[in-house]
C-alpha positions as CSV (number, residue, x, y, z in Angstrom):
1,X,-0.1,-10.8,11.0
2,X,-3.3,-10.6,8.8
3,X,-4.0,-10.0,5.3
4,X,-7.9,-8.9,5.1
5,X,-10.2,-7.8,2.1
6,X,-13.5,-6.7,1.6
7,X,-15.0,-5.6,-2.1
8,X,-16.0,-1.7,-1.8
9,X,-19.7,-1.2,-2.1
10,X,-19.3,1.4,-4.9
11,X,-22.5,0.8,-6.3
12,X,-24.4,1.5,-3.6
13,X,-25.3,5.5,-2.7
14,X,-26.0,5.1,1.2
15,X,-22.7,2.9,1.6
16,X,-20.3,5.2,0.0
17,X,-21.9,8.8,1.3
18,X,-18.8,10.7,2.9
19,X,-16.3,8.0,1.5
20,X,-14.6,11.1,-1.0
21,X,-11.1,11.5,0.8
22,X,-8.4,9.5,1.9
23,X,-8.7,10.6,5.8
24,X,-13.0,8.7,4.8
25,X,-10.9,5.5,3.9
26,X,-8.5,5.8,7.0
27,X,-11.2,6.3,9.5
28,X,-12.8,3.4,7.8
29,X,-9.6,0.9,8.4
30,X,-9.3,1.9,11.9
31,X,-12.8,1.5,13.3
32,X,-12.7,-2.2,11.6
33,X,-10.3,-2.7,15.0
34,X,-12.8,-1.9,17.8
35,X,-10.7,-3.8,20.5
36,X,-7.3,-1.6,20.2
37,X,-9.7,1.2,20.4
38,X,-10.9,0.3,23.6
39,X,-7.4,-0.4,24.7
40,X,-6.2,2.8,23.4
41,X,-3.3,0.9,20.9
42,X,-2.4,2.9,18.1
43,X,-1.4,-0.3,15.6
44,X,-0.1,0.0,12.1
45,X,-2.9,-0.7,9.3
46,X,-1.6,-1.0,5.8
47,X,-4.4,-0.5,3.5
48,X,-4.7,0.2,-0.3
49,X,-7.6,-0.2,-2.9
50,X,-7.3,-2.7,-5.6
51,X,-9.6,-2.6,-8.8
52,X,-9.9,-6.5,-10.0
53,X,-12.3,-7.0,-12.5
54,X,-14.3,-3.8,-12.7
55,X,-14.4,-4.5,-8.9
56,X,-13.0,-2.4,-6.0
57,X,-11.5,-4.2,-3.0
58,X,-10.1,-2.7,0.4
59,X,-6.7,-4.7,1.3
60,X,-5.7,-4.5,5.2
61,X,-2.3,-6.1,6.4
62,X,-2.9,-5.5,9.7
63,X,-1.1,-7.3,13.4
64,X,-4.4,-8.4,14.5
65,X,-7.6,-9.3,13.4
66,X,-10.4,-6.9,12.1
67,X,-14.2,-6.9,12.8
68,X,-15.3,-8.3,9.8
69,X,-18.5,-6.5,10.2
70,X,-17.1,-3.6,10.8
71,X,-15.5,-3.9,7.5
72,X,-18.5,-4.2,5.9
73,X,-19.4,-1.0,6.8
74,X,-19.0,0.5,3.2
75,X,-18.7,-2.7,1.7
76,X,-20.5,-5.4,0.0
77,X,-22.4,-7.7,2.9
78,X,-20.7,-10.8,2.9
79,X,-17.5,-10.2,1.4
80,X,-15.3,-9.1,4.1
81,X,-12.6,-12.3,4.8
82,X,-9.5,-12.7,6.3
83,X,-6.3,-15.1,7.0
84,X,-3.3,-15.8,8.8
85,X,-0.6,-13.8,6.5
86,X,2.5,-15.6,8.7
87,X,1.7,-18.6,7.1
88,X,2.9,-16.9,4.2
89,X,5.6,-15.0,5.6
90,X,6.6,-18.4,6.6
91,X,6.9,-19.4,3.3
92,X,9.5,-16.5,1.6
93,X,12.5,-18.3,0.5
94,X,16.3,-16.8,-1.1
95,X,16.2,-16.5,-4.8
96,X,12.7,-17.2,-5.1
97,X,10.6,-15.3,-7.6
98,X,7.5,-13.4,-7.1
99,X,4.7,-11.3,-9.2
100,X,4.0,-8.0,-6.9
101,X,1.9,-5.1,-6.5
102,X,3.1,-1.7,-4.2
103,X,0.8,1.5,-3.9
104,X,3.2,4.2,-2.6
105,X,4.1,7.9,-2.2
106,X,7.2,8.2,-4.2
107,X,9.0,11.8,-2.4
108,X,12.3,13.2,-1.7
109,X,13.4,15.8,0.9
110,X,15.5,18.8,0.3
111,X,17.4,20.4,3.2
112,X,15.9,23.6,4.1
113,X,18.9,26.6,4.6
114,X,18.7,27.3,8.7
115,X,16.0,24.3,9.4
116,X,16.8,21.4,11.1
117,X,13.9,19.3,9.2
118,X,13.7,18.7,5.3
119,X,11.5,19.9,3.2
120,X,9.5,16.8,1.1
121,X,8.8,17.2,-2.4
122,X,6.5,14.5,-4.4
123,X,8.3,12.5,-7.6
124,X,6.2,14.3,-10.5
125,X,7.6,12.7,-13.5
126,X,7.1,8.4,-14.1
127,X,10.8,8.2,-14.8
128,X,11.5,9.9,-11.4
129,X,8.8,7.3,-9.4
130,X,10.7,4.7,-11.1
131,X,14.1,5.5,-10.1
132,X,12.3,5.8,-6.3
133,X,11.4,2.3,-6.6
134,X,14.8,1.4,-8.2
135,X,17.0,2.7,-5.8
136,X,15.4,0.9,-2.8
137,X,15.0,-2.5,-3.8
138,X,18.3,-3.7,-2.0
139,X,17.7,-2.2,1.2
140,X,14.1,-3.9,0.9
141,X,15.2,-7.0,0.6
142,X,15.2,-7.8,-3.7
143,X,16.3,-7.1,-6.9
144,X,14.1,-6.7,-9.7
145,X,14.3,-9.1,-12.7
146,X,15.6,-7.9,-16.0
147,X,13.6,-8.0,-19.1
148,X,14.4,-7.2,-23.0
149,X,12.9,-4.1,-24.6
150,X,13.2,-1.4,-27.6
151,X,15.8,0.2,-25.1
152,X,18.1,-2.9,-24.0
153,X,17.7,-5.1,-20.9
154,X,15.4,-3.1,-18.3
155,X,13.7,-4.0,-14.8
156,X,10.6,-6.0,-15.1
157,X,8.2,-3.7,-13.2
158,X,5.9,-0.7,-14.4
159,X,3.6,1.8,-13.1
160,X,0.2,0.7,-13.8
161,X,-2.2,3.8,-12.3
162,X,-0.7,7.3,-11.5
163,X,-2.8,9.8,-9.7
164,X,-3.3,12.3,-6.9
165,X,-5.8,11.4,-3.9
166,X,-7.7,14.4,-1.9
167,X,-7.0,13.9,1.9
168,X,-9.4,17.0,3.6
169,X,-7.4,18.3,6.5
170,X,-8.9,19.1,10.0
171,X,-10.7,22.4,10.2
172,X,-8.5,25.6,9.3
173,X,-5.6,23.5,7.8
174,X,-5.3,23.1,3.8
175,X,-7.0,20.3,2.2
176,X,-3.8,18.6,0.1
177,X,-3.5,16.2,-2.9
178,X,-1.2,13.0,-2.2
179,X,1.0,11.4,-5.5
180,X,-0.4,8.0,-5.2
181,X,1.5,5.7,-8.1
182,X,1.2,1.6,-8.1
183,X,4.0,-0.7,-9.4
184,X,3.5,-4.1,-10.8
185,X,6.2,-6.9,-11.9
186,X,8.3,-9.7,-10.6
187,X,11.3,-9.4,-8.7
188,X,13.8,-11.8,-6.9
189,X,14.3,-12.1,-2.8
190,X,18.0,-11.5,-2.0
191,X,17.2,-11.0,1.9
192,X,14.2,-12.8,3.5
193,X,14.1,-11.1,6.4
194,X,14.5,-7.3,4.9
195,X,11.7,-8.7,2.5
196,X,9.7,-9.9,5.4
197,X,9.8,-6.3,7.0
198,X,8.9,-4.6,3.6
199,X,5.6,-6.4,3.0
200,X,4.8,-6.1,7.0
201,X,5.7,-2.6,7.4
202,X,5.1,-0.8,4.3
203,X,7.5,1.2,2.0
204,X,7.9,4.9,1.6
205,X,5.7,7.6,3.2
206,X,1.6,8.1,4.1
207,X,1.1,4.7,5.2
208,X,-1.8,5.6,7.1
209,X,-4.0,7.2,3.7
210,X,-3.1,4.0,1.9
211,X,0.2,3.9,0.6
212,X,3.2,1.3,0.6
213,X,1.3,-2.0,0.9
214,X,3.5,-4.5,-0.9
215,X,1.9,-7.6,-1.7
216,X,3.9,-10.8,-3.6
217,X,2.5,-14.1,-4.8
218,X,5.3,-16.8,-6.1
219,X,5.4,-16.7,-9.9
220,X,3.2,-19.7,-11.4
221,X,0.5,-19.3,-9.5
């Protein structure tokens, strides 16, 4: 696996021209992979945009190796990079503690009367994207730690940007809005390898317009 980044050219007019929907972005991630193109592999790319320092950055976990040309393609020349994420992986331990970052798609389905497929609504509220996030930290693999508030002991994670992204639809189909809402803290591994599978596969729905990229660095550093 890969972790890649490039810092988004958002200064720059001719670089960002046509990059106004999510579906710009996801075209973007997968032409940064020219060989599984050619080979016809259809690959998961985790992507997400960070804001660090008044700067925007593209993040790609990703099973192989981008073009990091390519990647430059609405970025700033020079800053595309990338490294051997199982190096890390390697590194996830029991019981160790670690600062993260998740961009999801917090949504629940409703069983439709006579339809054999559900129905999938969007969390609105912040207390109902929290509760998404709370009631899946076990199966992915951690707990979240506990700190002390005006309302008694709570989980040390909050939402730090809530907002709906435009994804354009192909022609005759309904441009939509996703519920895109990122989640920062520290939480606690209680199963490596569930863990493992969370940060290399992605959590929740519309992993391919930028959602469920979790990310973890050990606290302390």
């Amino acid at each position: 696996m890969f972790l890649s980044r490039v810092e988004i050219a958002s200064g720059d007019f001719k670089k960002m021209r046509g990059l106004t929907h999510l579906g710009a972005y996801h075209d973007w991630v997968e032409r940064s992979f020219p060989e599984e193109i050619a080979q016809g592999l259809r690959l998961r790319h985790l992507w997400r945009i960070d804001r660090l320092a008044s700067r925007d950055y593209l993040l790609v976990v990703s099973e192989r190796k981008p073009d990091l040309e390519l990647m430059e393609r609405h970025g700033v020349q020079g800053s595309a990079m990338t490294k051997n994420y199982d190096f890390f992986l390697d590194t996830l331990t029991l019981g160790r503690i670690y600062r993260f970052r998740l961009t999801a798609n917090p949504t629940y389905a409703v069983v439709q009367p006579g339809q054999k497929r559900s129905k999938v609504y969007p969390h609105i509220t912040a207390d109902q994207q929290r509760r998404w996030l709370l009631e899946r930290q076990e199966k992915l693999g951690f707990e979240f730690l506990k700190q002390e508030t005006s309302l008694g002991m709570q989980p040390s994670f909050e939402i730090v940007e809530r907002d709906w992204k435009n994804l354009k639809r192909k022609q005759g189909k309904r441009n939509i809005k996703l519920s895109c809402v990122s989640f920062e803290g520290a939480l606690k591994i209680t199963d490596v390898d569930k863990f493992r599978v969370a940060l290399t596969e992605g959590i929740g729905r519309e992993k391919a317009f930028g959602m469920g990229l979790l990310t973890a660095i050990p606290l302390g550093e």
